[in-house]
N, C-alpha and C positions, 0 to 999 in steps of 0.2 A: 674681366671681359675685354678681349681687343675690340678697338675700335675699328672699324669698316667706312669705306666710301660711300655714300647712299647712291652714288651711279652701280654698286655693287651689291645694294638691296641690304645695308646693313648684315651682312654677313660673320657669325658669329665669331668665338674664338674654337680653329678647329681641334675638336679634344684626339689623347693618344690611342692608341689603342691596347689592346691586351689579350696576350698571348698566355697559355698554358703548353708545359712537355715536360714528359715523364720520358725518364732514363733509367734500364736499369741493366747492370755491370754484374756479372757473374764469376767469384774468384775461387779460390779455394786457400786452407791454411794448413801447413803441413806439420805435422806431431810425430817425435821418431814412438813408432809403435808397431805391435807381431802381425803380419798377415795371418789370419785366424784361417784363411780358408786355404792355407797352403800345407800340403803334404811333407814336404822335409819341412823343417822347423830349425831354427837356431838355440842353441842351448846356452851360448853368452849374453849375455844380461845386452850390451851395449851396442845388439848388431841388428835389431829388430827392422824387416821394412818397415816403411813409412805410410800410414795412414789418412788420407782426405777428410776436409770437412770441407762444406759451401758455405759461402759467404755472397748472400746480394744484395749490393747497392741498390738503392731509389734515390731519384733526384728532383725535387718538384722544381720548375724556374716559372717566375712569375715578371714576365716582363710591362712595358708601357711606363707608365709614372706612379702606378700602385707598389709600393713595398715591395721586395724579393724577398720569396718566405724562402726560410733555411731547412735543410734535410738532413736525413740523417742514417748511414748504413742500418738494415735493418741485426736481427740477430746473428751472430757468428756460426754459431753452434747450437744444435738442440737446448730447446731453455731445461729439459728433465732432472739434467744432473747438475744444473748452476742452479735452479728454483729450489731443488731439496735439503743447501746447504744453509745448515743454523750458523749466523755468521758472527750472533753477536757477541762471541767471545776471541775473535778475532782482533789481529792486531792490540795483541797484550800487552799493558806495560811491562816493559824490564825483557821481552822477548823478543829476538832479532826477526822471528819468521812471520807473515800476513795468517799463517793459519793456528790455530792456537794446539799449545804443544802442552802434555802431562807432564807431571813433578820428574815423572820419569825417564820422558823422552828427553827434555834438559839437563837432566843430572848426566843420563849418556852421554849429550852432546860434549858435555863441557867436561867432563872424564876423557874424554877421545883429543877436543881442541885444543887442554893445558897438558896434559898428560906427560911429564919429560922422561920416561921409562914406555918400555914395550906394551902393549895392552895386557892383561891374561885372559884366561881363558874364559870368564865369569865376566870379563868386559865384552869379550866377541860374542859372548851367546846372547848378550843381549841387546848390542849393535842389529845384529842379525836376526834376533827377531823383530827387533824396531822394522827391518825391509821385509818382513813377512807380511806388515801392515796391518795384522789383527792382533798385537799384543802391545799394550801401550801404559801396562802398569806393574808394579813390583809381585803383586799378585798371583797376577797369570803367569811371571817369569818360573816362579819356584817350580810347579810341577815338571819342569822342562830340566830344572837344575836337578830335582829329584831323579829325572831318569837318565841324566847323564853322572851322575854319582853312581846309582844303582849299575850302569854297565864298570866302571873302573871298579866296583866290587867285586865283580863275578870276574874279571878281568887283571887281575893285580900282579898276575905273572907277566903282561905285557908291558909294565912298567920298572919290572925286574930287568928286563933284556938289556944287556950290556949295550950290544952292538947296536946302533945307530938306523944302520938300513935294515935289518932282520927286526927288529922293536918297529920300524913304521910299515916293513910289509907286515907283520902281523897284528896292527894296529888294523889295516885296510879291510885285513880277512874277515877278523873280527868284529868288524864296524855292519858288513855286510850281513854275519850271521846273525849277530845280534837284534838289529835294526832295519835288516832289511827281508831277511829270513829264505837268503837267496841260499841257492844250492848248487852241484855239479851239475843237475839234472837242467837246471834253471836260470843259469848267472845272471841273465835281466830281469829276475822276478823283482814287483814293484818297479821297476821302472815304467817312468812316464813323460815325454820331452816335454809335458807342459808345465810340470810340478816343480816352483822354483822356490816356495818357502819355505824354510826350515821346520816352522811350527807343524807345518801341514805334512811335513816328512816325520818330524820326532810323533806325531800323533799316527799316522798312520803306517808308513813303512815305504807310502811312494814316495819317488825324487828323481830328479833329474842330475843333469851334468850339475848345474848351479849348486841346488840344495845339500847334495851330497858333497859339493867341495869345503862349502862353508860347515858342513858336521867336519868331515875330516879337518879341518883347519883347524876347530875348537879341541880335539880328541888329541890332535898332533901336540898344541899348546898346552897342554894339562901332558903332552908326555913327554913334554921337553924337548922336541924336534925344532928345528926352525925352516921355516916353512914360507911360502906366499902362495899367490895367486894368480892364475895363469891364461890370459883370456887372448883367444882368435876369434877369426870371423865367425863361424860358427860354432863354436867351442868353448868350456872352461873345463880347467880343469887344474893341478897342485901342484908344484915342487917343493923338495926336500932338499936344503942343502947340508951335504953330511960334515962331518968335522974335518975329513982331508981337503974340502973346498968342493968335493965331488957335487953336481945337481942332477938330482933325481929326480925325473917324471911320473908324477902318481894321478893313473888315469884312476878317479874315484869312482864311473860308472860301474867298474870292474874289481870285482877280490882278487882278480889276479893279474891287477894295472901298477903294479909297484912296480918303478926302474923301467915302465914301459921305453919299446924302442922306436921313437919317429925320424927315421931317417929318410932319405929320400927314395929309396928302395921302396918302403911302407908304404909310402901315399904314390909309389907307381903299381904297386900288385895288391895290397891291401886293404889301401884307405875307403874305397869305393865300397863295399860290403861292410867294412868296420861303420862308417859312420850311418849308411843308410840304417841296418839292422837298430841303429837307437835315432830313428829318423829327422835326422841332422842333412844339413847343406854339407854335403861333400866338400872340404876343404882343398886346398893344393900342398905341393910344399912348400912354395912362395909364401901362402899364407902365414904356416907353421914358422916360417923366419922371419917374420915378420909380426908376431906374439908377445903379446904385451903380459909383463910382470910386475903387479901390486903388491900391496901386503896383504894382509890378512884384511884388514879391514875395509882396502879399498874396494876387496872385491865385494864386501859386504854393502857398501856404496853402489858397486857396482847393479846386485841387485836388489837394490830398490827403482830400476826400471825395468825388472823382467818380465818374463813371462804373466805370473801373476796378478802385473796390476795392468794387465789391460779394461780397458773400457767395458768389458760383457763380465769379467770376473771382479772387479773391485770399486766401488764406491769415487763417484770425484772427486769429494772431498778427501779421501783416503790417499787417491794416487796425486791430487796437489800437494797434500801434508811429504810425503814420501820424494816426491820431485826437488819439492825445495824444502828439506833436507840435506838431503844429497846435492844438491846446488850449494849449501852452506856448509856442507861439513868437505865440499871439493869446490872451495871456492877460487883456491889459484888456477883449476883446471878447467879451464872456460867451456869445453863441449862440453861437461857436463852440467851448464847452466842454460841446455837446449829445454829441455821440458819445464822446468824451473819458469823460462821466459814465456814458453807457452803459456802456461795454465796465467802467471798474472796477465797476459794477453787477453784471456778468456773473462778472466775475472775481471777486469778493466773496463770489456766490450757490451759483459753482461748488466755489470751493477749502473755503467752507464746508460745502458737500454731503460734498468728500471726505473732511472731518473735518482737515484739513490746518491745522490751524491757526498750525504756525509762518508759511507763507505767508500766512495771514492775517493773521496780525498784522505781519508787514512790509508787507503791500499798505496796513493803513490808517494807520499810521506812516507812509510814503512821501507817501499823499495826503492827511493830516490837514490840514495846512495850507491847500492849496484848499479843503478842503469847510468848514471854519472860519468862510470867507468867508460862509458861507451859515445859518451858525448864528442869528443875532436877526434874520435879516430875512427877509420873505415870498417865497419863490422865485417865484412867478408874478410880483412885479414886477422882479427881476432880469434877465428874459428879455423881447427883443419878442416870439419867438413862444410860446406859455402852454406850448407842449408841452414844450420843453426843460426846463420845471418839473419834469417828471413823471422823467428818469432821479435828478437831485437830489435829490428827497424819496425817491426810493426807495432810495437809496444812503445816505442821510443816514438813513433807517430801519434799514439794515443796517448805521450807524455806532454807531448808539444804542443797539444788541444786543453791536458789539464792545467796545466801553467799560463796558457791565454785565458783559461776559464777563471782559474785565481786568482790570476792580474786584477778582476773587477772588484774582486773583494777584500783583497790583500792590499793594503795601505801600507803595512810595516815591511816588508820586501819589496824594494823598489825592482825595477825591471823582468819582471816575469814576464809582460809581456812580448818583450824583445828577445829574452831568451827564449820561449817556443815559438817563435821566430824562426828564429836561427836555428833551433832543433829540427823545426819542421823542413828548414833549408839544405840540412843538412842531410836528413833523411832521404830527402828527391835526388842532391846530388848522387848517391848510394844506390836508388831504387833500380838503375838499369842492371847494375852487378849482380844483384840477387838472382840465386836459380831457377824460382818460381815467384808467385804471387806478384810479381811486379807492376800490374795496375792495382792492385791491392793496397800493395804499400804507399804509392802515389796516391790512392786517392784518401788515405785515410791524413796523409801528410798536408794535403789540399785540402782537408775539410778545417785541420786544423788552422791553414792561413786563411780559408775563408769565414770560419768565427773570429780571428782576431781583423779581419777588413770588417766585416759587420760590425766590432765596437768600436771601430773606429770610425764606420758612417752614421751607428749613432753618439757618436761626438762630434759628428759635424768637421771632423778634420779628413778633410777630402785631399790635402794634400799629403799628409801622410798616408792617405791610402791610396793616393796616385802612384809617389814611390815603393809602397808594395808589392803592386802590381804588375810594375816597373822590373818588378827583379825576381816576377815567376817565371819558371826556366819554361824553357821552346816546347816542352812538350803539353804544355798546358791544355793546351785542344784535345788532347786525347782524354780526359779527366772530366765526368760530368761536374765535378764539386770545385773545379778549376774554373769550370765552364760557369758554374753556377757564380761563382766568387764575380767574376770578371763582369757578369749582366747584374752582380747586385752592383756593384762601383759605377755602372753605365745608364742603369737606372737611378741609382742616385744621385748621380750627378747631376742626368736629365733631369732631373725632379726640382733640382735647386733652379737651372736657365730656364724651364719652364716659367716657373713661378719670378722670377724675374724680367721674362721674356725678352730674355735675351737670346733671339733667334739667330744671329749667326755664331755665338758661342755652341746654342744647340746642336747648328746644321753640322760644324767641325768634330762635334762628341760625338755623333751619331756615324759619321761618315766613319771616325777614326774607328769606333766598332766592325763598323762593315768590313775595313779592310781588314781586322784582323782574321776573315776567312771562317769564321766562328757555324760551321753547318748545324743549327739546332732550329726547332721549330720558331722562336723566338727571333732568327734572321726577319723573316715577315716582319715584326712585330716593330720591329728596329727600323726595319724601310719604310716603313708606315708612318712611322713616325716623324722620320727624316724629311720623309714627302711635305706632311704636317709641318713643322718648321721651315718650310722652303714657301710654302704657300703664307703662311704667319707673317716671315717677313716680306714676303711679295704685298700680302695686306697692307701691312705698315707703311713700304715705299707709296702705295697705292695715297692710304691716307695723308701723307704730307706731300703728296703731288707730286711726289715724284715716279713717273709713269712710265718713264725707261726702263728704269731700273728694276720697277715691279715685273714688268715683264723679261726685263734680262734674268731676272730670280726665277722665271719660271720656266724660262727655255733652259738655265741651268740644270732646274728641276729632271727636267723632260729629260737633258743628258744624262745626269747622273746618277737617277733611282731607276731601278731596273724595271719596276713594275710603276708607270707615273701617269694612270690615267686620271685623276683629279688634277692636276696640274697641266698636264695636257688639256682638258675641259677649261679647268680657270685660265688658261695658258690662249684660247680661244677666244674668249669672251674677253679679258682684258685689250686684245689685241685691237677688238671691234669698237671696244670701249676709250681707247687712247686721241 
C-alpha cells in the first residue's frame, strides 16, 4: 500500500491497468509441386510448379503488471494428412531417415551408397520402384522382375544384335509393342503425362515421358548399352552413348524416338505440335542446351518427386518417406533437399502443435546433423533456386525454438540455449533474402527468442534479457511475436519497480517503451501506466513534504503522457492544496 497525505484523503496506491490484442498474420509455405489444374503438364520429375499452403499467426499480449501469456502460430497445414500418420516406428535405430524405412528400402539404399561398380539392371528396377512409392518389399518386386525376364524371352534376338545403335532402336520398338501395345495406327496409345510410376506402367501399359525412360533405362542395362538420363524443363527423356563416343537421343515417348534430331530447326517448325500432342510445356531451344544428364539412377531419384506423388494421388507419409529418400541418397545435391526440408518443416510445426514433444525431439535429434550444414552460411547461396531457402530458414527457425526449449531440460549439453540464439539470429539476419514467406520466417524466428526471453524472465535474469533485446534487429515492429517478446520484458520488468516502488525507475521503463513507437493495442495500457507512476511518485514527494516537487511530477505528467487527465485532475488539486 503507498502511503498518501491525509490533506489528499488518504489516497490509495494507484493500481496498473490491463490491456488485451489479438494479432493475426497471414503467410503462406511453398512445396515444389504439379499444378494439377493446368492443361500442359511437365513430364520432368524436377520442374513441377509450386504449390501454397496458409499459415496463421495468433498473438495474444497481455499487458499491465499481470504476466504476458505466450502464443503460438496456429497449424501450417491441414492437420488430415499429418493426423493419419502412424509415427511410432519412426526414427529407427541403426536408420539415418525420421520416417521408418523396410528391410528392403535399406538394403537399396545401401547397394546404391557403397556400391563401387555400376548398378545392374535388378538394382535400377528396384530403385525405381522404390520412387513408384507403392512397392516397399522383396515380394512385390518379383512379379515386375517376372515380366521383365518374360519380355527378354520372347525377345532374345534383340540381344543378339551386334550393332550398338540398331540393338537399342530395336530395343525401343519393342519396349513399346510389348508393353505398351502401341501401334502405326496409334503411336501414343497408353500414353498419359501424368503416369510417372513404373509399377503403374509395368502393370498396366500407361506411362509417360518419366516412366517410360526409367523402363528403357532398365531394358538398355540388361542389353548392355550405356545409357543415362536426360531432364529439361519440361522434359525427360534417354541417351545412349555408342562405342565410337557417338550420343544418341532416345525420345522413349516414341517407338520411333531412336537417334531422335533436336536441333534448333526442330524447336523452330516442330517443337510446338511435338510437345503439345503429349501435353507438355512447350520447351525452347535454349532450354534443350541447357539439359541436364544423370545417370540411370539419378533420374530414378529424380522421380521420386513427380508426377505421382502429389498431394490428391499419394499418401503424406508416403511422399515424406520418398522426399527424404531422395534427399539422402542426393545428399551432395542440395536442391534436392527442397521437399526433404519441407515435409520436416511440416512435421516439426505439426507434432509441435500436438504438444508431442517426445516426437519432437527425436525428429530434431534425427535431423540435426543436416540442418547443421546450414548453420554459418547464408541459405539463399546454398541453393540455385532462392526458393528452396525458404523451407531451410523456416525449419532452421523452428530448430532455434527446440534447442531453447532443451536448454531447460538438458543439464549435460551446456549452451543450447545461446546456440538457438544465434540460430534464431541468424535466421532474421537471412529473412529479407528469401523470395517469399518472409514474415513467416521472422516470426517463427521471434517466437523462438521470445521463449528463450521468457526463461530468462522466469529466472529472474532481467539483465540478460535486457541484452537480448538489445540486439533484436530494426524490424522488430513489424513481428507480432517480436512485438509480444519486447511487452513481456516491459511488463516484467514493470512488475519488479512496481513491487519495489520504485517510481522513477518505472516512469524511465515505461517512457523508454513508449518511445519505441511500438502501435499495438497495449500502447494505452503502457500510457496508463506511465500516468500511474507519475502520480505514485508525485504521492511520495506529496508525503514527505515535499510539495514542489509533487507537483513539478505532475506538470511533467501533464507534458509527457499524451492522454493525462488524472494527473491533470491531481495536478489541480495539488496545486490548491500546496
Amino acid at each position: 500500500m503507498q502511503y498518501a497525505s491525509s490533506a489528499l484523503n488518504d489516497v490509495a496506491l494507484h493500481e496498473p491497468s490491463l490491456g488485451i490484442m489479438l494479432i493475426a498474420n497471414k503467410n503462406s509455405l511453398l512445396t515444389k509441386n504439379r499444378d494439377k489444374n493446368s492443361n500442359m503438364r511437365s513430364c520432368a520429375s524436377g520442374t513441377r510448379p509450386h504449390q501454397l499452403f496458409s499459415l496463421l499467426l495468433a498473438g495474444l499480449f497481455i499487458g499491465g503488471l499481470l504476466q504476458a501469456q505466450t502464443f503460438e502460430p496456429v497449424s501450417a497445414f491441414p492437420l488430415s494428412d499429418e493426423s493419419s500418420v502412424d509415427r511410432s516406428g519412426f526414427a529407427a535405430p541403426g536408420q539415418m531417415t525420421w520416417t521408418q524405412l523396410t528391410d528392403f528400402e535399406q538394403s537399396v539404399i545401401q547397394r546404391f551408397n557403397t556400391q563401387t561398380s555400376e548398378p545392374d539392371a535388378s538394382d535400377l528396377l528396384a530403385l525405381y520402384l522404390i520412387a513408384s512409392g507403392d512397392i516397399r518389399d522383396d515380394d512385390q518386386v518379383k512379379p515386375f522382375q517376372t515380366h521383365l525376364e518374360l519380355f527378354f524371352e520372347q525377345h532374345q534376338d534383340v540381344l543378339r544384335i551386334r550393332d550398338e545403335r540398331e540393338r537399342g532402336a530395336q530395343l525401343l520398338k519393342r519396349m513399346h509393342l510389348h508393353f505398351f501395345s502401341a501401334d502405326e495406327r496409334s503411336p501414343l496409345a497408353g500414353y498419359d503425362a501424368d503416369q510417372s510410376q513404373l509399377s503403374a506402367l509395368l502393370r498396366t501399359g500407361v506411362y509417360n515421358c518419366i516412366s517410360s525412360a526409367l523402363l528403357y533405362l532398365v531394358l538398355a542395362e540388361t542389353a548392355g548399352l550405356v545409357s543415362a538420363g536426360v531432364i529439361m524443363p519440361s522434359h525427360a527423356y534417354v541417351q545412349i552413348t555408342l562405342p565410337d563416343g557417338r550420343i544418341v537421343d532416345v525420345e522413349t515417348t516414341s517407338a520411333d524416338g531412336f537417334d531422335v534430331v533436336r536441333d534448333e530447326a526442330f524447336f523452330n517448325r516442330q517443337a510446338g505440335s511435338w510437345f503439345e500432342s503429349r501435353r507438355l510445356v512447350v520447351p525452347s531451344f535454349a532450354d534443350y542446351e541447357q539439359r541436364r544428364v544423370v545417370s540411370p539412377a539419378g533420374l530414378g531419384y529424380e522421380s521420386m518427386w513427380s508426377q505421382h506423388t502429389t498431394e490428391m494421388r499419394m499418401p503424406y507419409a508416403d511422399r515424406m518417406r520418398l522426399a527424404e529418400i531422395r534427399g539422402l541418397m542426393q545428399s551432395e545435391y542440395l536442391d534436392a533437399q527442397h521437399n526433404r526440408l519441407v515435409y520436416y518443416y511440416r512435421e516439426a510445426d505439426y507434432l509441435r502443435k500436438q504438444e508431442n514433444l517426445p516426437a519432437l525431439d527425436q525428429l530434431f535429434t534425427r535431423i540435426s546433423p543436416l540442418l547443421t550444414e546450414f548453420d554459418n552460411q547464408p541459405a539463399a547461396a546454398l541453393f540455385s533456386d532462392p526458393i528452396s531457402a525458404v523451407p531451410a530458414l523456416l525449419l532452421q527457425a523452428e530448430r532455434a525454438d527446440w534447442l531453447i526449449r532443451t536448454s531447460t531440460s538438458n543439464t549435460v549439453v551446456p549452451g543450447l540455449a545461446d546456440q538457438g540464439q544465434q540460430l534464431a539470429l541468424h535466421v532474421l539476419s537471412q529473412a529479407s533474402s528469401a523470395p517469399m514467406n518472409t514474415q513467416l520466417i521472422r516470426d517463427l524466428a521471434y517466437r523462438a527468442l521470445g521463449n528463450h526471453l521468457g526463461n530468462l524472465l522466469a529466472a529472474d535474469d532481467l539483465v540478460t534479457a535486457r541484452d537480448l533485446i538489445a540486439g533484436f534487429p530494426d524490424d522488430c515492429g513489424a513481428s507480432a511475436f517480436c512485438v509480444n517478446a519486447l511487452e513481456q520484458f516491459y511488463i516484467t520488468q514493470g512488475q519488479q519497480y512496481w513491487a519495489q516502488r520504485n517510481w522513477p525507475r518505472a516512469i524511465s521503463l515505461y517512457e523508454e517503451y513508449l518511445t519505441l513507437g511500438l502501435q499495438t493495442n497495449n500502447r494505452s495500457v503502457f500510457e496508463s501506466n506511465l500516468q500511474t507512476a507519475y502520480m505514485n511518485q508525485a504521492e511520495q514527494y506529496w508525503f514527505d513534504e515535499e510539495r514542489d516537487e509533487a507537483v513539478a511530477m505532475l506538470e511533467v505528467c501533464v507534458i509527457k503522457v499524451a492522454s493525462a487527465e488524472r494527473c491533470q485532475q491531481r495536478l489541480q488539486s495539488a496545486r490548491q492544496g500546496r
